[in-house]
C-alpha positions in Angstrom: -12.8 -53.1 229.6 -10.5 -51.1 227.6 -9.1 -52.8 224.2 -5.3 -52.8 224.1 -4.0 -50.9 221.2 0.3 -51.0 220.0 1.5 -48.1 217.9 4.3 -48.5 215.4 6.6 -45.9 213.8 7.8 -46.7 210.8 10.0 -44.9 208.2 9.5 -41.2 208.2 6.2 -39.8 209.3 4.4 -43.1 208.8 2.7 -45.0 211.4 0.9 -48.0 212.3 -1.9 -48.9 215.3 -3.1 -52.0 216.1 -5.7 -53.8 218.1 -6.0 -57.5 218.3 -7.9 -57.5 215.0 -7.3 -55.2 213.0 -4.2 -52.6 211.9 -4.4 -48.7 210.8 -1.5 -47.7 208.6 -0.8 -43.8 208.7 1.2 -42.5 205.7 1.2 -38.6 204.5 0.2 -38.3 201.4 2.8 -37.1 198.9 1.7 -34.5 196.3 -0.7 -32.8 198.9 -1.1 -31.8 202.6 -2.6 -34.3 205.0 -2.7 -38.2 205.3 -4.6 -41.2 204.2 -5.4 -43.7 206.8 -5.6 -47.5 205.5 -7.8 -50.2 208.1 -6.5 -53.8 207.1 -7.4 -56.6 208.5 -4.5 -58.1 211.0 -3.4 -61.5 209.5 -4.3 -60.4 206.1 -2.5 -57.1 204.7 -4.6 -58.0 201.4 -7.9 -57.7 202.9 -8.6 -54.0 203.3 -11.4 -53.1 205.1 -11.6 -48.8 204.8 -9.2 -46.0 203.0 -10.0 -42.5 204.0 -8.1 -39.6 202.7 -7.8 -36.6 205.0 -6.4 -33.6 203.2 -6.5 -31.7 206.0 -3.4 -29.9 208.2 -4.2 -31.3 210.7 -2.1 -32.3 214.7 -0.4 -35.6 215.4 -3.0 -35.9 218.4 -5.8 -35.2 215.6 -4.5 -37.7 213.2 -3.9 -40.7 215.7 -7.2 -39.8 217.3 -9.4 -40.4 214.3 -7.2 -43.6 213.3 -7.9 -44.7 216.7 -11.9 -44.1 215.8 -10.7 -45.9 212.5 -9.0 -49.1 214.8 -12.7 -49.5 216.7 -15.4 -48.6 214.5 -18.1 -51.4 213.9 -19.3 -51.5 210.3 -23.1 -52.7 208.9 -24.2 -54.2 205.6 -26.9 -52.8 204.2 -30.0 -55.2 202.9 -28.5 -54.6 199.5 -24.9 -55.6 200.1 -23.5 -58.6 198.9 -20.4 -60.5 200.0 
């Protein structure tokens, strides 16, 4: 069962995929080379779950490949985590 996943374009170079939970906004950063990848949670744009810098030259295909791993990845709390 594969998870259905919507890509958006926005302005510019930046991008947005989406799952039925959960969004990753694409957006190059702007004093240095690479991107920095933002997971949100869908219905919330306020509730951000991961930021991850990548300041790295680095392909389309790369870049939407690791923000796809960003889309599915399954998180745990450690014993020492609070919420």
């Amino acid at each position: 069962m594969s998870e259905h996943i919507e890509a958006l374009i926005k302005s510019g170079k930046s991008a947005t995929i989406s799952n039925q939970h959960f969004e990753v906004e694409i957006r190059p950063r702007v004093y240095d080379h690479g991107f920095t990848m933002t997971k949100r949670a869908l219905n919330n744009p306020l509730n951000i779950i991961e930021i991850r810098d990548i300041r790295l030259p680095l392909s389309i295909t790369q870049i939407l490949q690791a923000a796809k791993e960003m889309l599915n990845a399954q998180y745990k709390l450690s014993t020492h985590a609070t919420l």
